[in-house]
C-alpha positions as CSV (number, residue, x, y, z in Angstrom):
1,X,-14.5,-24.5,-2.5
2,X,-11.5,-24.8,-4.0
3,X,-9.4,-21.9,-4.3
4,X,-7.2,-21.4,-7.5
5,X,-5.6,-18.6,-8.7
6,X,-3.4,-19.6,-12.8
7,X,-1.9,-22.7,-11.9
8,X,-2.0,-23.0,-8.2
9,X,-4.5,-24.8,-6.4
10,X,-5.4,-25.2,-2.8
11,X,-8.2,-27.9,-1.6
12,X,-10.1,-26.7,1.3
13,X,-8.0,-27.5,4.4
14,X,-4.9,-26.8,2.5
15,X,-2.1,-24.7,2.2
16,X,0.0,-24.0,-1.3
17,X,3.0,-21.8,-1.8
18,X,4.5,-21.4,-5.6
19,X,5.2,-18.8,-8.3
20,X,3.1,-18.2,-11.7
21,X,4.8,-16.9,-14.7
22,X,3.3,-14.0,-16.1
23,X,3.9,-13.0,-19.6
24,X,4.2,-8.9,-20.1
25,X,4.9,-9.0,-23.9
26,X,8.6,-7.9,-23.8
27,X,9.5,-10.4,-20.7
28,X,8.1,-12.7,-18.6
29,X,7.8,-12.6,-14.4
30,X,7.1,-15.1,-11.5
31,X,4.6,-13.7,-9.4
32,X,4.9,-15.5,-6.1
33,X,2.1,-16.4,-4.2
34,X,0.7,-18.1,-1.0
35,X,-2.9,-19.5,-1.0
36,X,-4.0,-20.9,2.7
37,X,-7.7,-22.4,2.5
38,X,-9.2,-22.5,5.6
39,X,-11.2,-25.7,6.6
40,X,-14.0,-23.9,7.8
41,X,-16.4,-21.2,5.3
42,X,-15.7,-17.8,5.6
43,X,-14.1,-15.0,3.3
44,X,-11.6,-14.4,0.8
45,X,-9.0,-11.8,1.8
46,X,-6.3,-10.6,-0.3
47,X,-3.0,-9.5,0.9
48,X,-0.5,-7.9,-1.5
49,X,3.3,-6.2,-0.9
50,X,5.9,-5.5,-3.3
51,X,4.1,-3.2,-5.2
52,X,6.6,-0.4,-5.5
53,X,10.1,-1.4,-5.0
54,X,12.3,-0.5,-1.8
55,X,8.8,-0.5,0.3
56,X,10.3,-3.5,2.4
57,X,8.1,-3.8,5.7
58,X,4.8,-5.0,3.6
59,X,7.0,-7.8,1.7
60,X,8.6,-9.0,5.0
61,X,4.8,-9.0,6.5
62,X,3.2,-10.7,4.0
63,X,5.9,-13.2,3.5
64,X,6.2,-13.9,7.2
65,X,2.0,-13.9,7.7
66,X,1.8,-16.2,4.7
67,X,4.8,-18.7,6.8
68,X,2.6,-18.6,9.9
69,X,-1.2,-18.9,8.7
70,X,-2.7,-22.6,8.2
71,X,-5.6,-24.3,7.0
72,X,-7.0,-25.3,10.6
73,X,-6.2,-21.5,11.7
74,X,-8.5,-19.7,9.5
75,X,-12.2,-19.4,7.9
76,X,-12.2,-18.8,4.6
77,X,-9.4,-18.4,2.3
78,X,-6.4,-15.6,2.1
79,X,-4.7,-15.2,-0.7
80,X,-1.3,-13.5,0.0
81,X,1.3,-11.9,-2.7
82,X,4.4,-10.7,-0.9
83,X,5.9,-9.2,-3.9
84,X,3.3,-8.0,-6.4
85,X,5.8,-6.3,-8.7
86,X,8.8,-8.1,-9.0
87,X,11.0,-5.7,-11.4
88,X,10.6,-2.8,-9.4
89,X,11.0,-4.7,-6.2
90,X,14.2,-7.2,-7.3
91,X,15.3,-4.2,-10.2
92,X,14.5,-1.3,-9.9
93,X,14.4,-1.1,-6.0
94,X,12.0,2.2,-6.5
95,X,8.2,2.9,-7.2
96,X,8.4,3.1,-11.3
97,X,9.1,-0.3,-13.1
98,X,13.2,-0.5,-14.5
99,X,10.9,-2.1,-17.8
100,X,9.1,1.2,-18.5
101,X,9.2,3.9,-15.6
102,X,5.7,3.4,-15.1
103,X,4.4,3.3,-11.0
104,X,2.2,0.2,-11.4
105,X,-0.4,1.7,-8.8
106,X,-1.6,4.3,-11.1
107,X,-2.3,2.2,-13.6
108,X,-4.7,-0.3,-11.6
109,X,-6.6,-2.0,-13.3
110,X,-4.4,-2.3,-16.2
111,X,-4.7,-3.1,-19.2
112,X,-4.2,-6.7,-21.1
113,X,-2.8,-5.3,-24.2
114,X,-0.6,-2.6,-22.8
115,X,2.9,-2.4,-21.7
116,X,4.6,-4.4,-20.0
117,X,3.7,-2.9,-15.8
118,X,-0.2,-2.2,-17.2
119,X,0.3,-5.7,-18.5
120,X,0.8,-6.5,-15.3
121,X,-1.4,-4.6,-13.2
122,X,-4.0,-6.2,-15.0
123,X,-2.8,-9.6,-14.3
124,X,-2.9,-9.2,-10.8
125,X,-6.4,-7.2,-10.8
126,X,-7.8,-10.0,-13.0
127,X,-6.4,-13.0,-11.4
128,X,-5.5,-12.4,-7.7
129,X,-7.8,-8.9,-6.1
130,X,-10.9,-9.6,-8.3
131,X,-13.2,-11.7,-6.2
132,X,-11.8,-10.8,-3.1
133,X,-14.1,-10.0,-0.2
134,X,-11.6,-8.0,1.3
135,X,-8.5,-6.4,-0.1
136,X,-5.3,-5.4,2.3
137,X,-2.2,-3.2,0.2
138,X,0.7,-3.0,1.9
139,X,3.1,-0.2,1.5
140,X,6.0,1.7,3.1
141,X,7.8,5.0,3.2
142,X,10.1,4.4,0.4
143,X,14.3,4.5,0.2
144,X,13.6,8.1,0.1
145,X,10.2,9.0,2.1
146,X,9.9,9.8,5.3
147,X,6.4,8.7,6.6
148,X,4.0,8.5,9.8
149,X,2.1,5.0,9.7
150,X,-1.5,5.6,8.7
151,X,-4.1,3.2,6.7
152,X,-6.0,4.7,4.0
153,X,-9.0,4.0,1.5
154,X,-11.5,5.9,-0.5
155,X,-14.8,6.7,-0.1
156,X,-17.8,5.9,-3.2
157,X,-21.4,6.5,-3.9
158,X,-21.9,2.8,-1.8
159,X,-22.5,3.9,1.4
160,X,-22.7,0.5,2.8
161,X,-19.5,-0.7,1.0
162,X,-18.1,2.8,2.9
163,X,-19.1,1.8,5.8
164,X,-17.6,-1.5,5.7
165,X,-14.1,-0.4,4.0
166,X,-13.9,2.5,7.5
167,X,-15.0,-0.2,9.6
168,X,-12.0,-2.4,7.9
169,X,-9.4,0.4,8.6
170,X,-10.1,0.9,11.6
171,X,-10.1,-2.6,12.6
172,X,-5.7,-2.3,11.9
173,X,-5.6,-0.1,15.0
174,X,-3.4,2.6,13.4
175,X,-4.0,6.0,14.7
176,X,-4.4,7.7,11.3
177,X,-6.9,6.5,9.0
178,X,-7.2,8.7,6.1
179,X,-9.6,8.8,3.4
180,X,-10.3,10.0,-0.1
181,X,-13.0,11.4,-0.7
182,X,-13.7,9.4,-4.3
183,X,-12.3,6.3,-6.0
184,X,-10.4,7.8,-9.2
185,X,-7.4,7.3,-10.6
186,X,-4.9,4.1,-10.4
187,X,-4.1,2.9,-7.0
188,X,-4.9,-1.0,-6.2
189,X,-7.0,0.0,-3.5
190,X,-9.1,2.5,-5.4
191,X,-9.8,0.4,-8.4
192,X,-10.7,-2.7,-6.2
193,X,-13.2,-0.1,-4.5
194,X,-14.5,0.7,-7.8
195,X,-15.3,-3.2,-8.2
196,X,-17.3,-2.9,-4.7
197,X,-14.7,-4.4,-3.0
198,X,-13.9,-3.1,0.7
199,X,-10.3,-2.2,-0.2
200,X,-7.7,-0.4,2.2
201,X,-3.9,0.7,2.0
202,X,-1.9,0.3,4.7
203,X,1.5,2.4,5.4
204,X,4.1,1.1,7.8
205,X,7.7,2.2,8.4
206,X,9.6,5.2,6.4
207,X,13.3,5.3,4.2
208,X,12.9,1.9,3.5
209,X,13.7,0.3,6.7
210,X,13.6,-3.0,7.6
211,X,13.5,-2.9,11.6
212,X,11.9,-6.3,12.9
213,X,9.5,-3.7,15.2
214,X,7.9,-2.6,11.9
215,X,7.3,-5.8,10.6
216,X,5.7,-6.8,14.2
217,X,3.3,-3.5,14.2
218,X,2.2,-4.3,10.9
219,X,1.5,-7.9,11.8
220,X,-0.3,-7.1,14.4
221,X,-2.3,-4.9,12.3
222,X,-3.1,-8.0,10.1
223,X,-4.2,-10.0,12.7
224,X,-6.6,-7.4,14.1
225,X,-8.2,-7.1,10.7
226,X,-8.4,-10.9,9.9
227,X,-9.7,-11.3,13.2
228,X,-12.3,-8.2,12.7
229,X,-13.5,-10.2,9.4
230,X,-13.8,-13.4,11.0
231,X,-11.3,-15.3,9.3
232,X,-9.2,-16.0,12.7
233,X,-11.3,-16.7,15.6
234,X,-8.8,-15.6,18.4
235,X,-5.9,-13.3,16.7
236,X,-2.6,-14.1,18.4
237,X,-1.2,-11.9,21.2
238,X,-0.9,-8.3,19.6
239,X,0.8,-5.2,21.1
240,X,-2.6,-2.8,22.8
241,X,-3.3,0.1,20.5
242,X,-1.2,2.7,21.1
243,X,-4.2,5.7,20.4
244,X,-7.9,5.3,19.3
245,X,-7.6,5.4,15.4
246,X,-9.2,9.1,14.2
247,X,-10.7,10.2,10.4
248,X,-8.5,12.2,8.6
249,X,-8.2,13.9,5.3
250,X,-5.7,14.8,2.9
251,X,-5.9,18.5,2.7
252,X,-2.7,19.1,-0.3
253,X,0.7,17.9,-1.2
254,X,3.5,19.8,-2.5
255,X,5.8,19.1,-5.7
256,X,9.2,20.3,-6.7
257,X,9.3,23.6,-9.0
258,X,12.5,22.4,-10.8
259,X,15.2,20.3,-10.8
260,X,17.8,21.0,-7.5
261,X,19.2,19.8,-4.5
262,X,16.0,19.7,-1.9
263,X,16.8,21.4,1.5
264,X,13.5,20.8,3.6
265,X,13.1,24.1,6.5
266,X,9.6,21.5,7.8
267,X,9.6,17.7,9.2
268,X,7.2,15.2,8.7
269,X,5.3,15.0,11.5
270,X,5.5,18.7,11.9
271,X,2.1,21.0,11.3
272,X,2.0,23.6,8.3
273,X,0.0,26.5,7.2
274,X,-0.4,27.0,3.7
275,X,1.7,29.4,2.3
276,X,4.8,28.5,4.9
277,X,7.2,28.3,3.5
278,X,9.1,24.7,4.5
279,X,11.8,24.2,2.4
280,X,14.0,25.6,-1.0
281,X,15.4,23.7,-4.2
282,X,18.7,24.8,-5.1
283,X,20.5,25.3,-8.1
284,X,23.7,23.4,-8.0
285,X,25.0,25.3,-10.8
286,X,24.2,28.6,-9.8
287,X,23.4,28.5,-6.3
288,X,20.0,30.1,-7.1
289,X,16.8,28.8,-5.2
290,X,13.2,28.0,-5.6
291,X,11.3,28.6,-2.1
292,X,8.5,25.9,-1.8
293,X,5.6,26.8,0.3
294,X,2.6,24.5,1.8
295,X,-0.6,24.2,-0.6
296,X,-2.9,24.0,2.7
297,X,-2.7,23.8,6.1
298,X,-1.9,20.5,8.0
299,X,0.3,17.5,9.1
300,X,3.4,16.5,7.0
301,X,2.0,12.7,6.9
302,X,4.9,12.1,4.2
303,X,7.9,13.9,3.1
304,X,11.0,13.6,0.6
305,X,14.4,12.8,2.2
306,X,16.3,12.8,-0.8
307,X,18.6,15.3,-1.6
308,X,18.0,15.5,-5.4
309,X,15.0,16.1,-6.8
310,X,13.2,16.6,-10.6
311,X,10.3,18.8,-11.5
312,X,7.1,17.1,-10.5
313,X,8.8,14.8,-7.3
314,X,6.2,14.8,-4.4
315,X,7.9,16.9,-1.5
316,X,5.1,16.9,0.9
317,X,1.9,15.9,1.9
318,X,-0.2,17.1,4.4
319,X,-3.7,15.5,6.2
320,X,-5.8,17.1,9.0
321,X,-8.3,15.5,11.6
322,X,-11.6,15.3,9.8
323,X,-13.4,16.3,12.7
């Protein structure tokens, strides 16, 4: 079949790289985008990056997987979107959009007539993940996160689509898989699960580094999951797993009291018990502080680096085995 997505079209046995414009009421953005159609039947995966800005291991993946895939390579089609969100990746540089200060993933799936980022979420829910067999988001520690690689998704009332979304995650060969226990709220992956889509997030690299050994773990990742779906026959040579991946589950996450200078007394990586205290915002004015103590018991999986901080900024947030 042919695949299309807007404009773009690519014939089976074909390969098309170009941008669509996208019209968000105030302005208008080129969404780029790499369609390879395999020459033999098989699935329709979609890749996306760029979704929050400053992420920059996902956009080099996806733009370097989308340079190396071809027609004879692969069964089925991928469909690959290195940067999803353009103002907050080329702008804005951070998760919220410079157009509204909105973080495009949680408003998946959008919304046609809303502003400008909902405007766009829907776009990209209505023209690129909807009809996906599978769905692959690829995200980062941010300029100001640090982060231990792990590949997420969230659990429904469809216990085969379950089944099939773990079996997905675990296909990447991370050591952390970590799941949600519903679909709610607006993350990509969540609302393409919502569709019945098997839909995964996958996290790679921390303070927005760009170190080519990222990029090649994440790729590797990619290959072992287009391989486990049966789009590539024989992945290319991939590093061995470095640990069987294991469940986990996010147990709580922490958020600044006030507005301060963030001194952080616990590491990500490092393992908590609620109530500990792991770090103090402090008053720059007054040299007061605000002690900040764990919400449960668990891993730091992600933490803030930055030194400034407003009410409501994500600090911490900790996962335990799920066995």
């Amino acid at each position: 079949m042919t695949l299309t997505v807007g404009p773009l079209r690519a014939e089976p046995g074909c390969k098309t790289r170009g941008t669509i414009p996208v019209d968000l009421g105030s302005t208008t953005v080129e969404i780029p985008l790499i369609l390879v159609n395999g020459s033999r039947p098989g699935p329709r995966v979609v890749i996306t990056g760029g979704v929050h800005g400053g992420e920059f291991v996902g956009v080099d993946a996806a733009a370097r997987l989308g340079g190396i895939l071809e027609p004879d390579d692969i069964a089925g089609q991928v469909v690959i979107c290195p940067v999803a969100n353009p103002p907050a990746v080329y702008d804005g540089r951070l998760g919220r959009s410079p157009l509204d200060d909105v973080n495009i993933n949680r408003v998946f799936p959008g919304h046609r007539e809303g502003g400008p980022t909902e405007r766009l979420a829907a776009w990209l829910f209505d023209h690129v993940i909807a009809g996906a067999d599978a769905y692959l988001d690829l995200h980062s520690g941010g300029i100001d996160e640090t982060l231990l690689d792990f590949v997420g998704y969230r659990l429904t009332s469809d216990g085969e689509l379950d089944a099939r979304t773990r079996a997905m995650a675990h296909a990447v060969g991370y050591e952390r898989v970590l799941f949600g226990r519903n679909a709610e709220g607006g993350n990509s992956h969540a609302a393409a699960a919502r569709l019945g889509i098997p839909a995964i997030l996958i996290e790679t690299g921390r303070l927005g580094e760009r170190r080519p050994e990222q990029t090649r773990t994440l790729l590797d990742g990619l290959y072992r999951v287009l391989h486990h779906l049966g789009v590539l026959d024989e992945p290319p040579h991939t590093a061995p797993v470095a640990a069987p991946p294991r469940d986990w589950v996010w147990t709580g996450s922490v958020v600044s009291p006030a507005t301060g200078l963030w001194y952080p007394d616990a590491a990500t990586g490092d393992d908590v018990t609620a109530g500990q205290i792991i770090g103090r915002v402090i008053d720059p004015a007054h040299g007061s502080e605000h002690k900040v103590t764990a919400t449960a018991g668990g891993r730091i999986l992600y933490g803030m680096n930055g030194l400034t901080v407003a009410p409501g900024a994500e600090l911490a947030a900790m996962a335990q085995p799920a066995d």
